[in-house]
C-alpha positions as CSV (number, residue, x, y, z in Angstrom):
1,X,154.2,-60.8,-4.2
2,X,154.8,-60.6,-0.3
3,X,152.8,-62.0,2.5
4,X,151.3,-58.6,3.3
5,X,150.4,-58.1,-0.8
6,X,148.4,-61.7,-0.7
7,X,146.8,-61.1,2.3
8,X,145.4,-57.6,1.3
9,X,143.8,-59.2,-2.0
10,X,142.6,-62.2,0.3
11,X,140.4,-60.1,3.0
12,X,139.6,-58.1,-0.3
13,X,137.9,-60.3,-1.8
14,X,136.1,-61.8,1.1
15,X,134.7,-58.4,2.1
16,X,132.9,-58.6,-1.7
17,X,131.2,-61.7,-1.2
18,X,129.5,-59.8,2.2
19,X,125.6,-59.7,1.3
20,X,123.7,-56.3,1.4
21,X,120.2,-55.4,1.0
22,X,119.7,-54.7,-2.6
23,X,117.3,-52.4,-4.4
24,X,117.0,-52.1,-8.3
25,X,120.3,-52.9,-10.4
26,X,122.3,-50.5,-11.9
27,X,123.3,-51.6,-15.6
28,X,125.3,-50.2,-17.8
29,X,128.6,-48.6,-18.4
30,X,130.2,-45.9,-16.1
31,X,133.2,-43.3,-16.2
32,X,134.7,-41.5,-13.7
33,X,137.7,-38.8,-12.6
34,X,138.9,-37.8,-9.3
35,X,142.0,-36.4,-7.8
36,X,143.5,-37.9,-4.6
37,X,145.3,-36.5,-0.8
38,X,148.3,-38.7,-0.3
39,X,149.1,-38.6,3.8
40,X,152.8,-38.2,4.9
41,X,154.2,-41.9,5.5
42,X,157.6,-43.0,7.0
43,X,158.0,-46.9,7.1
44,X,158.8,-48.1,3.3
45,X,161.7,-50.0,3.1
46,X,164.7,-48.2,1.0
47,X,168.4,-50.0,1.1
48,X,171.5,-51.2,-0.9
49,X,170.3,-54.2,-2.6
50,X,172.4,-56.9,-1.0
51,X,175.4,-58.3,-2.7
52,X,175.5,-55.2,-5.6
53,X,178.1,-53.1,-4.3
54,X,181.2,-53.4,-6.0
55,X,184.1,-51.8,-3.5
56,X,183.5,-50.4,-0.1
57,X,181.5,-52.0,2.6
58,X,180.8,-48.5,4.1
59,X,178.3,-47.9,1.1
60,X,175.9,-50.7,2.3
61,X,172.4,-49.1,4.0
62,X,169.1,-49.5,5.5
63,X,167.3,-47.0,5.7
64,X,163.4,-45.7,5.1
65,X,161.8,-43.6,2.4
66,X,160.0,-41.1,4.5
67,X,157.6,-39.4,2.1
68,X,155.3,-36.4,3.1
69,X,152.1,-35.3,1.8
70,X,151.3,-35.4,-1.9
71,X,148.5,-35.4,-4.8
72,X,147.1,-38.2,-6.7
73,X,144.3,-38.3,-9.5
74,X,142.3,-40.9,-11.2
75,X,140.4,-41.9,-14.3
76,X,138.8,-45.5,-14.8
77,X,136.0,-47.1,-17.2
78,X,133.7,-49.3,-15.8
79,X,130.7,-51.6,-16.0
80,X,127.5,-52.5,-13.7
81,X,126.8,-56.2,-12.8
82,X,123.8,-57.9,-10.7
83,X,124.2,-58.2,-7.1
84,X,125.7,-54.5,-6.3
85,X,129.0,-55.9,-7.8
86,X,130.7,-53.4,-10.7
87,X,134.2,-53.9,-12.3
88,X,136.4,-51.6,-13.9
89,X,139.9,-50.5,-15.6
90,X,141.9,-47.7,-13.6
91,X,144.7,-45.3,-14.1
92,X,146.3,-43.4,-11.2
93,X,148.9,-41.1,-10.3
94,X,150.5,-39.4,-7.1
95,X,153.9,-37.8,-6.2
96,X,155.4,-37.3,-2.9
97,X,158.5,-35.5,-1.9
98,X,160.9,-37.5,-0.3
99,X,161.4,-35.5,3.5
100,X,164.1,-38.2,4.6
101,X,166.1,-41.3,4.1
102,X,167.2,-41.9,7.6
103,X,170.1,-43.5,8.9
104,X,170.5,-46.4,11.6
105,X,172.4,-44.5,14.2
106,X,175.5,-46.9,13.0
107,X,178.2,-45.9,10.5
108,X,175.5,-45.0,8.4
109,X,173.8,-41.5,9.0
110,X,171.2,-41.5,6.3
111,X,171.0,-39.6,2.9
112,X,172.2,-35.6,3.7
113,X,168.8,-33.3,4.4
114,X,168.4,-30.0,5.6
115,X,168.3,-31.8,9.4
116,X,171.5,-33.8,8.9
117,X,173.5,-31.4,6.9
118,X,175.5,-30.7,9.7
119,X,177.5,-33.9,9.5
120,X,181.1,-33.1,9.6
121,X,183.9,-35.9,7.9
122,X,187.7,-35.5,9.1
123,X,186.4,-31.7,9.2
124,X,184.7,-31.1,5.9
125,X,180.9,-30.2,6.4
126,X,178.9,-32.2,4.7
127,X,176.4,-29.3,3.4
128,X,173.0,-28.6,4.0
129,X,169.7,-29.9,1.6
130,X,166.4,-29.5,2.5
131,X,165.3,-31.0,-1.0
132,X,166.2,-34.8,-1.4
133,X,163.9,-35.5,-4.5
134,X,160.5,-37.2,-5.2
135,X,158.6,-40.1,-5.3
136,X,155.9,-41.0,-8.3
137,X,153.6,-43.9,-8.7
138,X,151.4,-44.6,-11.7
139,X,149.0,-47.7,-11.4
140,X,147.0,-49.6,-14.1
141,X,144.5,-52.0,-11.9
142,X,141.6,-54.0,-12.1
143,X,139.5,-53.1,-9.8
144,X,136.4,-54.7,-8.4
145,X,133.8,-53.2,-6.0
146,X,130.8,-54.1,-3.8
147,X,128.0,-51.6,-3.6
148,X,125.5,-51.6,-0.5
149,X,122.2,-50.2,-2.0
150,X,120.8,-49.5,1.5
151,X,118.7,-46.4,0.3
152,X,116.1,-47.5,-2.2
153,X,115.6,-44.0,-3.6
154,X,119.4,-44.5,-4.9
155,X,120.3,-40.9,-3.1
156,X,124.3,-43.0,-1.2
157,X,125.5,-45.8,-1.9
158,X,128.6,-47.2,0.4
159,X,131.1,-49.2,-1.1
160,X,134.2,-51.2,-0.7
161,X,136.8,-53.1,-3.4
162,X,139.6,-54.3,-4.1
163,X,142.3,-54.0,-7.1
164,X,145.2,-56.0,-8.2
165,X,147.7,-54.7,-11.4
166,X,151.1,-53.0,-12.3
167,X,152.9,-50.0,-11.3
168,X,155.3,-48.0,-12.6
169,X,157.1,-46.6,-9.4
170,X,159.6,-43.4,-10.4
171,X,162.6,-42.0,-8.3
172,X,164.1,-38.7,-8.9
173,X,166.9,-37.9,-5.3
174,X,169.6,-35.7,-6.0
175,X,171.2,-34.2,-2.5
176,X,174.9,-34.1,-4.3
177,X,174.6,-30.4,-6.0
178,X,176.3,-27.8,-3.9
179,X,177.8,-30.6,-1.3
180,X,181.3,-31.2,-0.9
181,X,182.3,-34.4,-2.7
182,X,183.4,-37.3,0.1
183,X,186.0,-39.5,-0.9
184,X,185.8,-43.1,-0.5
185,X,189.0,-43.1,2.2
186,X,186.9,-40.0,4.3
187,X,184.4,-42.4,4.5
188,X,186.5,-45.1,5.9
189,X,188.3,-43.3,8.0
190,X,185.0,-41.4,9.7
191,X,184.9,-42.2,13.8
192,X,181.0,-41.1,13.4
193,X,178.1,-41.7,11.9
194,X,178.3,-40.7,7.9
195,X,175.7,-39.0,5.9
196,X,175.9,-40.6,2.1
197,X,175.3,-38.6,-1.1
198,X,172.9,-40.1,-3.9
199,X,171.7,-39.3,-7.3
200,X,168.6,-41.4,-9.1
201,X,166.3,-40.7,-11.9
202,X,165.4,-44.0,-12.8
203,X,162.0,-46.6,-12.6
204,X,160.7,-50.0,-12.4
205,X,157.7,-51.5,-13.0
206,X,156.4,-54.4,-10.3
207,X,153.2,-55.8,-9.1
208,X,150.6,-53.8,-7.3
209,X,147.4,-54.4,-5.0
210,X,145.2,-51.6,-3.4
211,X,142.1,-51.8,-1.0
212,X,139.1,-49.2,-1.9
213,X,136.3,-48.2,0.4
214,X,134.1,-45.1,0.0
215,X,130.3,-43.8,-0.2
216,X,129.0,-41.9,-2.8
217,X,126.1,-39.3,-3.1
218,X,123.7,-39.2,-6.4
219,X,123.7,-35.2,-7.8
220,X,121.5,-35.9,-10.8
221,X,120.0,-39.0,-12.6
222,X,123.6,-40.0,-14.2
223,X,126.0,-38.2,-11.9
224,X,127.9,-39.1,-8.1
225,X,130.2,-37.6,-6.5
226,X,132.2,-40.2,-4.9
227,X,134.1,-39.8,-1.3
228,X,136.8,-42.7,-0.7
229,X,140.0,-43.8,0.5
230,X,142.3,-45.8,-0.9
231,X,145.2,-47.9,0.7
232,X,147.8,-48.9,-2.3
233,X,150.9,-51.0,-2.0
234,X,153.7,-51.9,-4.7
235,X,155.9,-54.8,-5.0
236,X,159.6,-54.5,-4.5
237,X,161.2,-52.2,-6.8
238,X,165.0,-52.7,-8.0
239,X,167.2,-50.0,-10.1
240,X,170.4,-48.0,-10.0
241,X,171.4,-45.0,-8.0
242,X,174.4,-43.2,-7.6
243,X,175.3,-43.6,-4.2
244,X,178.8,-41.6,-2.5
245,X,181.4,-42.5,-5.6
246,X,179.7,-45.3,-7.3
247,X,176.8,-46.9,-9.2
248,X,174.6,-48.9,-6.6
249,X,171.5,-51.1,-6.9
250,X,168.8,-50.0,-4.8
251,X,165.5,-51.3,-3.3
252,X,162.4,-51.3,-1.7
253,X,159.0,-51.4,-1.4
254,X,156.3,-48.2,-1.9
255,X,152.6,-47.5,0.3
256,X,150.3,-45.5,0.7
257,X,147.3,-44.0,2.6
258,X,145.4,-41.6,0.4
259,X,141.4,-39.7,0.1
260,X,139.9,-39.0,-2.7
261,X,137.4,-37.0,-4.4
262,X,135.5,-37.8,-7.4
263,X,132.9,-37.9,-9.9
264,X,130.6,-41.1,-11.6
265,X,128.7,-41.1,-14.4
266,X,126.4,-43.6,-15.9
267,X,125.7,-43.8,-19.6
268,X,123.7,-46.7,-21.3
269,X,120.2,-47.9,-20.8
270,X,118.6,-49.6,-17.9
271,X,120.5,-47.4,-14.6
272,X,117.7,-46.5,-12.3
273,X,117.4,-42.4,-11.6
274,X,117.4,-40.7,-8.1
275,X,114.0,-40.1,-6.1
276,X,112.7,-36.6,-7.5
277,X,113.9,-33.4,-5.3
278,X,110.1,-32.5,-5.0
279,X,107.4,-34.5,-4.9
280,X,105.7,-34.7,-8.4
281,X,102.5,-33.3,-9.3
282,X,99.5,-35.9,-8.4
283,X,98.4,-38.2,-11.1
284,X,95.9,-40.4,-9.5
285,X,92.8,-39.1,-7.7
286,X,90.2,-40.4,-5.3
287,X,86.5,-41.2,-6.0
288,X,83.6,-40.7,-3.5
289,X,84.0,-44.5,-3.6
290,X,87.3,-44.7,-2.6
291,X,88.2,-45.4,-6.3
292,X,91.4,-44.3,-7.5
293,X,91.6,-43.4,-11.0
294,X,94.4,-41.5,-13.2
295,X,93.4,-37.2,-13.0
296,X,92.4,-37.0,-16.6
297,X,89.5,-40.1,-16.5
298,X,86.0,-39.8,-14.9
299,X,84.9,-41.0,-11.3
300,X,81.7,-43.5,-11.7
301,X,78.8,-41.9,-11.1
302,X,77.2,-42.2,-7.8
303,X,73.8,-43.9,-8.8
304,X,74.5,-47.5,-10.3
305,X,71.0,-49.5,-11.7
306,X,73.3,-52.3,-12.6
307,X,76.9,-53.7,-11.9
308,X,78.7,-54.6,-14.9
309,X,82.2,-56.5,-15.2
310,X,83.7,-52.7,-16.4
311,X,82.6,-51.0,-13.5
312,X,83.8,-53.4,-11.3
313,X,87.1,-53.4,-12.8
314,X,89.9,-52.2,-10.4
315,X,93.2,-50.6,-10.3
316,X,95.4,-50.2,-6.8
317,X,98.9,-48.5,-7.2
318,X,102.2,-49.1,-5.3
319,X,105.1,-47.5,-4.0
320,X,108.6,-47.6,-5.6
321,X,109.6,-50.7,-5.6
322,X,106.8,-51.8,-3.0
323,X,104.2,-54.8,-3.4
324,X,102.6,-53.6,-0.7
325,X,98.9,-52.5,-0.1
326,X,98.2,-49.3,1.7
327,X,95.0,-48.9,3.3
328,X,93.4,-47.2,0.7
329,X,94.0,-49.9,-1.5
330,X,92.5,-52.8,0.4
331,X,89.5,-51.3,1.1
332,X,88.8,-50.8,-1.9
333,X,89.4,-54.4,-2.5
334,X,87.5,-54.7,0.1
335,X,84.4,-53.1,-1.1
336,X,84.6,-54.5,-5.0
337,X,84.7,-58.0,-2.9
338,X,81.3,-57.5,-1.8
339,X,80.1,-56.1,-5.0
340,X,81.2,-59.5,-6.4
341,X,79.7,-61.8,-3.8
342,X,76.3,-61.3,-5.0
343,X,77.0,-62.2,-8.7
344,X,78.1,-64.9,-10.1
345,X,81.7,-64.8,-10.9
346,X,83.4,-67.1,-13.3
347,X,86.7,-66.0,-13.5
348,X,88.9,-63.1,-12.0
349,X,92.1,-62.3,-13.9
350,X,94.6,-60.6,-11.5
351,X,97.8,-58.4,-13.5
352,X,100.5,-57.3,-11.7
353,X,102.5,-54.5,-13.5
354,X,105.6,-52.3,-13.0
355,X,107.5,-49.1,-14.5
356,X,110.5,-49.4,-16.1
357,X,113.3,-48.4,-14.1
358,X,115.5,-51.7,-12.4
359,X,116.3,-54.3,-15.0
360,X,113.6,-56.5,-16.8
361,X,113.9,-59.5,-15.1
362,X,113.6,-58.1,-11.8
363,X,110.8,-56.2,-12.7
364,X,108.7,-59.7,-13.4
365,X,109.2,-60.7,-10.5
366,X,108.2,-57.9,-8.7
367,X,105.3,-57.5,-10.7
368,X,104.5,-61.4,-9.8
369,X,104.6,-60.2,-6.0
370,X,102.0,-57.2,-6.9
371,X,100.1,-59.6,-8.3
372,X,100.0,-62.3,-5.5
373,X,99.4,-59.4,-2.6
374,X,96.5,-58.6,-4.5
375,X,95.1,-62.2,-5.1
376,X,95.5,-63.0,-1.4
377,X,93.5,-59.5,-0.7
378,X,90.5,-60.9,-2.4
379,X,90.7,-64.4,-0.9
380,X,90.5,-62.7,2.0
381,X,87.6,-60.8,1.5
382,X,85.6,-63.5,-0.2
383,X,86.2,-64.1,-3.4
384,X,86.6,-68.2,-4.1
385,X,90.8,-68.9,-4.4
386,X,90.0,-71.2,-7.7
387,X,88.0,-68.5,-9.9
388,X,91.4,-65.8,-9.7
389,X,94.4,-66.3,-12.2
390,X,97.4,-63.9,-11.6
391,X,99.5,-62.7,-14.5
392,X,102.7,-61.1,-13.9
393,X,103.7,-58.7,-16.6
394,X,106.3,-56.5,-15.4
395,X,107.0,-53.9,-17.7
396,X,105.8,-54.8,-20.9
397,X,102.3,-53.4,-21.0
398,X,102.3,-49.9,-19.1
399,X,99.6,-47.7,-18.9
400,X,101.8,-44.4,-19.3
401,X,105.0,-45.1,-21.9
402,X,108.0,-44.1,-21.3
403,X,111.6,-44.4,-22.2
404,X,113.9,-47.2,-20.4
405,X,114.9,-46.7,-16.3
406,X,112.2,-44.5,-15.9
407,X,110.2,-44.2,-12.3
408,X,105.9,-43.6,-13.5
409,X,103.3,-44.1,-10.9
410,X,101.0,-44.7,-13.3
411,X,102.8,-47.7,-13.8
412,X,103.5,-49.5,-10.5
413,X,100.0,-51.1,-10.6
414,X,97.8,-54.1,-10.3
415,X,94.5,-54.8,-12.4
416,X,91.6,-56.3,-11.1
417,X,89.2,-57.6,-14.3
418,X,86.1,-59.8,-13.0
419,X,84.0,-61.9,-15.7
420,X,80.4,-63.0,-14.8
């Protein structure tokens, strides 16, 4: 692998260690398809492979593959892992038509194309060809990629990777139909710069590395499109062309600058969805006391003869993802805080809860911070720091059921139970 190759992977891979703000994990599996732009490029290496020619010195070349713009597609299989990191197992394609071999403005004019056709050995023209051939690539990599989850509703996500594997790199030149066949003394006897003839349909497979870097936009729960680019470079290639009047080795190296356009989707348990396109309908309501109950239970009634431990129970809800309190929420604290002051407490049991979407771990400890907001809330307004326990629950007791990765306000929650 060359310099360039190693030094690709290396900035690669310190790009995915670069640390982003996170918001709930996407687990799972993940498939996607795409198809690919590849640009016009003009500085791969292409030349007699030094030391394989068998007879004439004339035959020897440097030259470029010039390539012009081609199509790729894509199809990989990949997984979800903590920390915005996902890996997965990719297969590509692109072709390019070959524009131009060039020569070096020696005694070697380049490959014969419709712009050099006019060369002219001890008077024979040389033909005219506008059509020199193609150029195909086909790729199996591993690739690895860092997501930035800067929007917490999970509507774009950036992204950048890197991938390392093979390639199978395919040539298929033929300028020698309908050209005058040059013999190997017309060659050595030429006082200008000669255009060669050549004819390959042949492969090799080598080493490949690319560098990714994209963002893509959520369209349903399970479904992105994805918008990238994609920089992929080969190893050098070897095999045998017919070059002039004999059987040459060839090589070089192949890269390319491409954009693509594609499609994810998630399947298996745990991926969080994408905010709803509308709001939802309300599920929670307000009381003349500023309680906030769910819309199908009662409000307590306005005249109270006695506090009791039930009616001072308490309820606040959070945001997505959120631990903390809107105003609402702490002055209703606020005013069960009093209530409590004049009785005497024994014990207040504080139980932070969440909804189910974001993995289960991370939902404890979220539901921990719920908690502890809440705790600190009453401490605040009163209530003696050494009568509260906290209890963080995460997911496991909701008030509204639902399936895996699912977003319920009634859910994102924090209980308030006092015991006198």
């Amino acid at each position: 692998m060359s310099y360039r190759l190693a030094l690709l992977v290396a900035v690669g891979t310190a790009a995915l260690g670069t640390a982003s703000a996170q918001t709930a994990e996407k687990e799972g599996h993940y498939g996607a398809l795409g198809v690919g732009y590849a640009y016009e490029y003009g500085a791969n290496d292409f030349q007699s492979e030094e030391g394989a020619l068998r007879s004439m010195d004339a035959q020897e070349f440097d030259s470029r593959l010039e390539t012009g713009d081609g199509f790729a597609a894509y199809a990989a299989l990949g997984k979800y892992f903590q920390r915005g990191l996902r890996g997965e197992i990719e297969l590509s394609h692109r072709s390019q038509d070959v524009n131009d071999l060039p020569g070096d403005g020696a005694m070697f004019a380049g490959f014969r194309t419709g712009g050099n056709g006019q060369n002219v050995v001890n008077g024979t023209p040389l033909g005219d060809n506008n059509d020199l051939g193609t150029f195909g690539v086909t790729a199996g990599m591993v690739n690895l990629y860092k997501d930035f989850n800067f929007d917490a509703a999970g509507r774009f996500t950036p992204y950048i990777g890197a991938g390392i594997g093979f390639a199978k790199v395919r040539a298929d030149f033929d300028n020698v139909d309908d050209q005058p066949a040059v013999t190997d003394a017309q060659v050595m006897n030429a006082t200008r710069p000669v255009s060669f003839r050549i004819l390959a349909s042949n492969d090799d497979y080598v080493t490949a590395v690319q560098g990714l870097a994209g963002i893509s936009f959520a369209l349903t729960d399970d479904l992105s499109f994805d918008l990238g680019y994609r920089y992929l470079r080969t190893g050098e290639y070897d095999f045998d062309a017919y070059v002039n009047n004999e059987v040459t080795a060839v090589t070089g190296e192949y890269e390319v600058h491409e954009t693509t356009f594609g499609l994810r989707w998630d399947f298996g348990a745990g991926a969080p969805v994408a905010a709803p396109a509308v709001q939802p309908t309300p599920q929670t309501k307000t009381c003349f006391d500023g309680t906030v109950v769910p819309m199908g239970q009662d409000c307590p009634t306005a005249a109270e003869d006695e506090v009791t431990p039930e009616e001072l129970r308490t309820v606040v809800y959070f945001e997505f993802d959120s631990a903390e309190l809107s105003p609402a929420a702490r002055q209703l604290l606020q005013r069960r805080a009093q209530q409590a002051t004049d009785l005497d407490i024994i014990e207040v049991v504080v139980s932070g809860h969440t909804d189910t979407s974001g993995s289960a771990s991370y939902n404890e400890r979220l539901s921990a911070r719920r908690a502890q907001v809440v705790r600190d809330a009453l401490v605040s307004y009163g209530i003696d720091a050494d009568k509260i326990k906290i209890r963080a629950l995460g997911e496991t007791k909701p008030a509204k059921p639902t399936p895996d990765g699912v977003r319920e306000p009634l859910n994102r929650r924090t209980e308030v139970e006092f015991d006198f």
